[in-house]
C-alpha atoms as a printed R data frame, in Angstrom:
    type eleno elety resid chain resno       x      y      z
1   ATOM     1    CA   UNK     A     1 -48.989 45.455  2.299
2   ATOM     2    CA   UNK     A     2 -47.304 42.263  3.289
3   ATOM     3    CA   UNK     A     3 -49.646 41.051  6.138
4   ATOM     4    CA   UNK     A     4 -46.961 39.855  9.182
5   ATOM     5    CA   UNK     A     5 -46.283 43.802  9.462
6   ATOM     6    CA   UNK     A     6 -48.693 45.917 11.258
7   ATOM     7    CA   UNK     A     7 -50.761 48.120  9.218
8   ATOM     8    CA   UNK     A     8 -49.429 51.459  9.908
9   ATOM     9    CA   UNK     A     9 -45.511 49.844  9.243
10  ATOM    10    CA   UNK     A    10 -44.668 51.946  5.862
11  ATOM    11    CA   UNK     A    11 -42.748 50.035  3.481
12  ATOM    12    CA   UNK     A    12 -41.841 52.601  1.513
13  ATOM    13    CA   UNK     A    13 -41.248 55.041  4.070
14  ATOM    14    CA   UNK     A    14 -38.799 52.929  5.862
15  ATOM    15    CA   UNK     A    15 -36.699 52.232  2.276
16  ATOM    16    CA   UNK     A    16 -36.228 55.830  2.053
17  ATOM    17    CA   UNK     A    17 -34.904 56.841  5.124
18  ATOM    18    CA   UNK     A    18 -32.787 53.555  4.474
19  ATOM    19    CA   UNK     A    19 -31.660 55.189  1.307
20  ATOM    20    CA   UNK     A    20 -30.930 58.295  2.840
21  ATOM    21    CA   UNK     A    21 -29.170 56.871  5.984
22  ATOM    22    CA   UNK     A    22 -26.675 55.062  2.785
23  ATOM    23    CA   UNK     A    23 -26.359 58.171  1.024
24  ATOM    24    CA   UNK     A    24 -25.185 60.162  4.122
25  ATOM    25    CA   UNK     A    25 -22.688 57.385  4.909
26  ATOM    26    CA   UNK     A    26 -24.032 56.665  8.319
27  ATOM    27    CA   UNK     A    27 -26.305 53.737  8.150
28  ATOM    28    CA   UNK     A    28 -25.061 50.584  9.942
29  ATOM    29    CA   UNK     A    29 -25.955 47.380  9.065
30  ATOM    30    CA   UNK     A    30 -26.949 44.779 11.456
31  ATOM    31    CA   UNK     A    31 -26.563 41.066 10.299
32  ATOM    32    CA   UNK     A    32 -27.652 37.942 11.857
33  ATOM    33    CA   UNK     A    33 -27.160 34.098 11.246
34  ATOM    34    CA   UNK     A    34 -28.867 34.096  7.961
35  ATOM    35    CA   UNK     A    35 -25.988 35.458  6.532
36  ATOM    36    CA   UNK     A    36 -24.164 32.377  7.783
37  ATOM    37    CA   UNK     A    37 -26.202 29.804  7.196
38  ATOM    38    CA   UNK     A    38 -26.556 30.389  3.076
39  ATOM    39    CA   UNK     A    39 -22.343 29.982  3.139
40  ATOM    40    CA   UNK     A    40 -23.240 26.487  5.470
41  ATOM    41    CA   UNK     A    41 -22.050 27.736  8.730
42  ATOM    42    CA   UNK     A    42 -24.094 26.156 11.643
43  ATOM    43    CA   UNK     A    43 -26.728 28.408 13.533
44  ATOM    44    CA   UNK     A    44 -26.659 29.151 17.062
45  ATOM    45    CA   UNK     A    45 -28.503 25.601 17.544
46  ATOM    46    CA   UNK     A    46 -26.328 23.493 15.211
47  ATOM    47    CA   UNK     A    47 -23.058 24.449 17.214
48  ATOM    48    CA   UNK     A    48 -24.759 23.749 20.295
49  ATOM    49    CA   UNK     A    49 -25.952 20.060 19.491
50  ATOM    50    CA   UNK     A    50 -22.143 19.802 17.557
51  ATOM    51    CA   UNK     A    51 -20.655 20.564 20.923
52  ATOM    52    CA   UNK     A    52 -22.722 18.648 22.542
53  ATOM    53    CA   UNK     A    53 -22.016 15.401 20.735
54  ATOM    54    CA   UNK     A    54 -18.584 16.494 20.624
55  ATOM    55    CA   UNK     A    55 -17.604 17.522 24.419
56  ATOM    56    CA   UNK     A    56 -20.398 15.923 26.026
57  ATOM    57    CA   UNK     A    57 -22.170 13.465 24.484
58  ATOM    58    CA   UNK     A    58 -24.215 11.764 27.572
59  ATOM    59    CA   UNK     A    59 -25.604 15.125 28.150
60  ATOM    60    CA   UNK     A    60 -29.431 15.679 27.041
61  ATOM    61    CA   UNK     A    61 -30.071 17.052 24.045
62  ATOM    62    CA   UNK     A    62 -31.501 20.862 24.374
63  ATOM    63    CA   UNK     A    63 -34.978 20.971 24.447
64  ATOM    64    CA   UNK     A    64 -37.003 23.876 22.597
65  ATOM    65    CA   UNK     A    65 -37.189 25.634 26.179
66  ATOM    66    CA   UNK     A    66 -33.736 25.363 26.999
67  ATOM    67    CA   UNK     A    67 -31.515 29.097 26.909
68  ATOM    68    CA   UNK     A    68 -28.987 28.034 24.495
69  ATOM    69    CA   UNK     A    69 -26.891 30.022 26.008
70  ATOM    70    CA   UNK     A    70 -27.113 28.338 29.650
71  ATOM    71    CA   UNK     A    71 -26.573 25.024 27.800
72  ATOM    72    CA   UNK     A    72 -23.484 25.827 25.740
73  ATOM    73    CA   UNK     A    73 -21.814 26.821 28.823
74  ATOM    74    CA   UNK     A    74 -22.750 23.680 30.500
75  ATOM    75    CA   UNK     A    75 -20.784 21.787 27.477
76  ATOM    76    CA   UNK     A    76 -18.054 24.633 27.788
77  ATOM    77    CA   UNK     A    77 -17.485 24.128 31.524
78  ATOM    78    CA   UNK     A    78 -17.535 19.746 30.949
79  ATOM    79    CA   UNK     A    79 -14.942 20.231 28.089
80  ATOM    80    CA   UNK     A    80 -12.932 22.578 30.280
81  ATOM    81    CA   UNK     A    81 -13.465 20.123 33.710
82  ATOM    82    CA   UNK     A    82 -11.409 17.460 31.513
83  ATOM    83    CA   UNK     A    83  -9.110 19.457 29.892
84  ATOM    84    CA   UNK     A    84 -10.337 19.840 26.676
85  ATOM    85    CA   UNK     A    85  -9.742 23.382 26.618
86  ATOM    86    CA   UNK     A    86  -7.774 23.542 23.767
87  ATOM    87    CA   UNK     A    87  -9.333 21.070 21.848
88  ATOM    88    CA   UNK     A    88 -12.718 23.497 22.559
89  ATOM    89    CA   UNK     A    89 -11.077 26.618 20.880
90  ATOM    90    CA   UNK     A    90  -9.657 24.391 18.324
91  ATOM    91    CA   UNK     A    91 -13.135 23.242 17.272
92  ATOM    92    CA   UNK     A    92 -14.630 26.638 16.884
93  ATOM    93    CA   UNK     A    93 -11.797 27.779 14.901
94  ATOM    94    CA   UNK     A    94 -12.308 24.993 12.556
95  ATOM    95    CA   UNK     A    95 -15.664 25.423 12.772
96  ATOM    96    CA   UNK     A    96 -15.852 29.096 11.415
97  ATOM    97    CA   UNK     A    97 -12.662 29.145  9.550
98  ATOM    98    CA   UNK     A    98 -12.979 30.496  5.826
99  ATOM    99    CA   UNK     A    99 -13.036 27.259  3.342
100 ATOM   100    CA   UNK     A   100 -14.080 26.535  0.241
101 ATOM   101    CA   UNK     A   101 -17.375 25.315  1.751
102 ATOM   102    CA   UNK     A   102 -18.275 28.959  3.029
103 ATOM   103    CA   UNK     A   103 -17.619 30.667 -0.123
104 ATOM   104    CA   UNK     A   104 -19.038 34.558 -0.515
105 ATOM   105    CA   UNK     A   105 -22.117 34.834 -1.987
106 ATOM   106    CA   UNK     A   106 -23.519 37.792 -4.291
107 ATOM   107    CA   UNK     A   107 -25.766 38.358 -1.152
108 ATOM   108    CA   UNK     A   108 -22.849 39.258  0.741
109 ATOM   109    CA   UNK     A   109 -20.808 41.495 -2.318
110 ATOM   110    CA   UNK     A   110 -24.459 43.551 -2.722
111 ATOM   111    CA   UNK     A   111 -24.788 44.291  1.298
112 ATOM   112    CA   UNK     A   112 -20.725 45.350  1.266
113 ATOM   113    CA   UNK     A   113 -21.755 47.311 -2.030
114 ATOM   114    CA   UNK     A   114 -24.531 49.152 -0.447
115 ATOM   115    CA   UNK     A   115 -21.864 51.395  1.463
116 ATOM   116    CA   UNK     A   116 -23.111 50.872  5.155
117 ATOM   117    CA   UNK     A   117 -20.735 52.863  7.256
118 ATOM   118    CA   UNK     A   118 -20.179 49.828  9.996
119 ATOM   119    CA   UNK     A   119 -21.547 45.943 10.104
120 ATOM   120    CA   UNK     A   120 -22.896 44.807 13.315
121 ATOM   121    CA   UNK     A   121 -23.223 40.615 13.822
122 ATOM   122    CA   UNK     A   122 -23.609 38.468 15.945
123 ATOM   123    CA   UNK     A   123 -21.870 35.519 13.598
124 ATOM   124    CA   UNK     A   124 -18.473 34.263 14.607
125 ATOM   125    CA   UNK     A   125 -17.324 33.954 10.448
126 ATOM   126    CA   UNK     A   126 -15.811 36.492  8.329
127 ATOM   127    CA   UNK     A   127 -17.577 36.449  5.466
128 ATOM   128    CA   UNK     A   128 -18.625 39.758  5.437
């Protein structure tokens, strides 16, 4: 038993209802930045520092307490104030935009393969 899970968590209970929930055709699967990051997309931290040192750069660099999300819109609303708007979007689409740097993995062709009826993310690419 793999000892960051609490005793009673059944490893091999939990695959099979997985397997079932595939076989039915209703399991969704829910996908994070780790998906990302293997095709070298930046995380949720990465694009924040990147706008950072591109939209404001005299701004502090987030600390390990700062909500992310709080500070990205700080960065948002200082690229906006001085009409960088466009040049914001136009960042994040280069940013996420499919190149031969974010290739698909066989990590990515096994989860399609697995037949999950939906995907769930939180990611801004397309990979999956």
């Amino acid at each position: 038993m793999d000892s960051q899970f609490p005793p009673e968590y059944n490893h091999d209970k939990i695959k099979g209802e997985l397997i079932d929930l595939l076989k039915e055709g209703t399991a969704v699967l829910m996908v994070g930045s780790g998906s990302s990051s293997i095709v070298n997309y930046p995380g949720w931290k990465q694009l924040v520092i990147d706008l950072k040192n591109k939209f404001y750069p005299s701004y502090q660099d987030p600390s390990p307490t700062d909500n992310l999300l709080d500070y990205a819109q700080i960065i948002k609303d200082q690229a906006f104030r001085h009409n960088r708007k466009r040049e914001y979007y136009q960042f994040l689409h280069e940013t996420f935009q499919p190149s031969t740097n974010h290739g698909i993995r066989p990590f990515h062709v096994s989860l399609v393969k697995l037949g999950f009826s939906g995907i769930i993310t939180t990611n801004y690419d397309r990979t999956l």
